[in-house]
N, C-alpha and C positions, 0 to 999 in steps of 0.2 A: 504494500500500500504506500500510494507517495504521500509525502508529508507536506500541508499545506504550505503555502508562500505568504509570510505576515509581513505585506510591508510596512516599515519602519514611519515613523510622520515624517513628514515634509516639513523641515523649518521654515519659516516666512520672515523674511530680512523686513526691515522698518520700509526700502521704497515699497515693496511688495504691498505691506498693510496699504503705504498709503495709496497706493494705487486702488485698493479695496476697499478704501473708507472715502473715496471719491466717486466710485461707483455707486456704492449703496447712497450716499448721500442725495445723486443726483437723480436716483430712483424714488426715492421715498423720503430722503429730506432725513433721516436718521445720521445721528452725532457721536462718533467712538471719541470722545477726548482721552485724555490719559489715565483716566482711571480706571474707563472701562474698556480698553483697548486689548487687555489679555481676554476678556468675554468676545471680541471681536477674533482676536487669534483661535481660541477653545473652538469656536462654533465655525469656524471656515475648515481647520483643519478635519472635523466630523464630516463636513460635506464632501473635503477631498478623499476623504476614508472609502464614502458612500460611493461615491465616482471613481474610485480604484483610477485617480488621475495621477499622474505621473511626477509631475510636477505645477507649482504656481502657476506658471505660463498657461501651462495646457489648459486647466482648469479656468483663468481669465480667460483665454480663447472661446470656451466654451460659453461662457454666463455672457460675452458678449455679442454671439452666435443670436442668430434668429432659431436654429434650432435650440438653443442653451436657456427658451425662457421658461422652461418649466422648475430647469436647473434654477433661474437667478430668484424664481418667485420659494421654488424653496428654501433658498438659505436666506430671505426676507423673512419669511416662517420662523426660523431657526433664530432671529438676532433680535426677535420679540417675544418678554419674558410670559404672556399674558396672565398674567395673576388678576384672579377676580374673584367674585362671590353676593351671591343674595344681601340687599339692604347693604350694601356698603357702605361706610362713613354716614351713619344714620342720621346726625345732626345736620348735615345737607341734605339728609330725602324728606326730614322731617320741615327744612325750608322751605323746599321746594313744594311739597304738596300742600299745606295748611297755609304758607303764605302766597307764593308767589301762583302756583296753581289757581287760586282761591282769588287773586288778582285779575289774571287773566282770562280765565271763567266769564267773571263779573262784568267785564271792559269788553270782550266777547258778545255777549248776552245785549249789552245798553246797545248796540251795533246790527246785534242781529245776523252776527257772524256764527256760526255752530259749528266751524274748522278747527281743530287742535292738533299740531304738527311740531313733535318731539323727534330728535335727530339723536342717536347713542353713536357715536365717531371713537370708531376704537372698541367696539363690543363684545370683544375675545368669544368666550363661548356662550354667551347669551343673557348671561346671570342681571347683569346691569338691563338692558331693554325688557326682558319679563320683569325685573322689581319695578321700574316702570309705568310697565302697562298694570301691575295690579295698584300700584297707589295712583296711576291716573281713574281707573274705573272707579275705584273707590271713592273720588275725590268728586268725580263726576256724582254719583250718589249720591254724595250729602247737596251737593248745590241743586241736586233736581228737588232732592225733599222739603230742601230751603226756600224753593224758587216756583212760580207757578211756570209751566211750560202750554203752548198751543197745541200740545195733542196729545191722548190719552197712552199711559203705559200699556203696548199689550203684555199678554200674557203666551207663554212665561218671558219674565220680564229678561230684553238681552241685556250684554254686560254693558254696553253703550246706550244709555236714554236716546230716544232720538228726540231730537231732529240732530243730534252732535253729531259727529261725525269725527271718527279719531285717527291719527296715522302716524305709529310709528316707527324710523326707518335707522336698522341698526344695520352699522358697515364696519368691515375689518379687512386690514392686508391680507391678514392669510384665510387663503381656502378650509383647511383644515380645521379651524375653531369654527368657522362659520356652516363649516355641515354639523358641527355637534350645536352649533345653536339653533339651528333649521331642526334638527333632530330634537330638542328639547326635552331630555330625561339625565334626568340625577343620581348620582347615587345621595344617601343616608349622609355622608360625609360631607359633602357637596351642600346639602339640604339643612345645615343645620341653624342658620339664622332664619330659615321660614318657620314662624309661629303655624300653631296647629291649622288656627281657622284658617289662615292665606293658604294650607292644603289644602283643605277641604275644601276649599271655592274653586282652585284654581288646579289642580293637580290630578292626577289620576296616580293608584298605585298599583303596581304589577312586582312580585315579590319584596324584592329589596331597593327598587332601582322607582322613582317618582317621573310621570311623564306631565309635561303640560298638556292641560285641557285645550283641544282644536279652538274654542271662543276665545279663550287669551291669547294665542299664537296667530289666529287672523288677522292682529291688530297690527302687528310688523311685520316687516317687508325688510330681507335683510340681503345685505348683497356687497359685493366687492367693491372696497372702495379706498383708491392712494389717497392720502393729504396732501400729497406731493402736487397733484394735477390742483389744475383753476375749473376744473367740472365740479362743485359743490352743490350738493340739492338744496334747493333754495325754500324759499316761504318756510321758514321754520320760527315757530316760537319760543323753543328752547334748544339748545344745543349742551348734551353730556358730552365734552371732551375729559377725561377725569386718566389723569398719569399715562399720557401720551408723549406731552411736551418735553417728557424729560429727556426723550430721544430726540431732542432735536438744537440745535446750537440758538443762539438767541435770533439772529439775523430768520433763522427759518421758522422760528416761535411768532416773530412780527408778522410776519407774510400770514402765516396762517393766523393771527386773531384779524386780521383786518380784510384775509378773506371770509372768516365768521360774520362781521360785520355786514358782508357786503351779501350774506346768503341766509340773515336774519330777518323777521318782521319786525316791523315798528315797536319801539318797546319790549322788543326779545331780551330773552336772558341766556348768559354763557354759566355754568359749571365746568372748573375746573379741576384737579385733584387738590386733595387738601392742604401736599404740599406745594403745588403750585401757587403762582401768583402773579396777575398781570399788570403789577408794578415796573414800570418802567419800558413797558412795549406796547402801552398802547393810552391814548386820552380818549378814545374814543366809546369809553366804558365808565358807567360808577359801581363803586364797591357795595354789595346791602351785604351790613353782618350784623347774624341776628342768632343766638344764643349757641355762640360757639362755631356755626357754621356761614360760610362766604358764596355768595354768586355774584355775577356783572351782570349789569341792566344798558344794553345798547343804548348811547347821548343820541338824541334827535339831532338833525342842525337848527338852528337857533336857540336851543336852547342854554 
């Protein structure tokens, strides 16, 4: 029997990296500085593994091939950590739906507008757009009970009162998160910030493993989507961009809040991640902070 052939890694000399942190740069606007540039080494040299490529060159030959884009879209995959999770940073979902929700509703309603359009940019496996759509439904509820509406609930009552009409639109670079959020099922581990009753409204279980219910999942529309490109879907009311920007150097952090600006409604709001902050990239935002947690409300002009 022959005995396999392991090849050895490929060392990557500093032009090499850079040559590779210009690439991805110019692809997706993502920023290896010096701290995290052995994460940039770690995760290139995997893909050379995968590709049984020869060396550096070969492998850049490759990702810059019209054949090589399957290759470049996977090591884009590969340099994005996606860490998420149901109800994240609660003190911003708790802004979001009891204030600012609860604003825009209202301002909605005096107009005569029954549109609500939520953008999740950067939605990894889906967690972020289902928390969501259930404190948007939810949110919607209390304002109908509040509010007299022009036409009767039928029965059984959907998740959306009408005449609203809700759409929300979650994108991500990689293919591969966004089939498991299309796919929409959890395990126990996965599942452990949803309180019982958000199961029970909104889940289905099948042994171990929790699915969304088809009524919550009609509500997004999710699909591939660079920050890098000037195609942003537009008319939105709110935009979750939340620990994105931290892959991106400042000069590409500006471009993209000011294309946020430019693919907002009147009065839209940005969330950012918590540790983020859009001090010093942009004036065209105000700050609301309101018991621990932060969002931007898009400046009209004249104001």
């Amino acid at each position: 029997m022959s005995t396999p052939i392991i090849l050895a890694p490929i060392s990557l000399t500093d032009p090499e990296l850079k040559l590779l942190q210009t690439l991805v740069y110019q692809e997706c606007g993502m920023f290896f500085d010096e701290r995290r540039i052995h994460f940039l080494r770690d995760r290139v040299q995997r893909r050379l593994k995968v590709c049984q490529s020869d060396s550096f060159y070969s492998y850049y030959r490759l990702l810059t091939s019209r054949e090589g884009k399957s290759e470049l879209t996977a090591l884009l995959e590969n340099l994005t950590v996606n860490e998420t999770s149901f109800f994240r940073a609660k003190p911003q979902l708790e802004l979001f739906q009891k204030t600012i929700l609860e604003q825009i509703l209202n301002r909605k309603q005096a107009k005569r507008d029954w549109s609500l359009r939520v953008w999740s940019a950067g939605c990894s496996t889906g967690q972020e757009p289902y928390t969501i759509a259930m404190l948007v439904v939810d949110a919607l509820s209390y304002h109908y009970l509040r509010n007299s509406f022009p036409v009767d609930m039928p029965l059984p009552k959907p998740l959306v009162p009408s005449p609203w009409k809700v759409e929300i639109l979650a994108s991500d670079i990689s293919y591969s998160v966004l089939r498991a959020a299309q796919e929409g099922v959890y395990n126990e581990t996965q599942m452990s910030a949803v309180d019982y009753s958000y199961r029970l409204r909104y889940f289905d279980k099948f042994t171990d493993k929790y699915s969304v219910k088809p009524a919550l999942k009609s509500l997004i529309q999710f699909d591939f989507h660079n920050l890098k490109t000037d195609f942003l879907p537009r008319r939105n009311d709110i935009i979750f961009c939340r620990n994105v920007m931290i892959y991106f150097d400042e000069p590409e952090q500006k471009r993209l809040i000011e294309k946020f600006h430019h693919c907002m409604n009147p009065e839209g709001y940005l969330f950012v991640g918590h540790a983020e902050s859009l001090f010093g990239l942009s004036t065209k935002y105000r700050m609301l902070h309101l018991n621990n947690a932060t969002a931007y409300q898009r400046i009209e002009a004249g104001e």
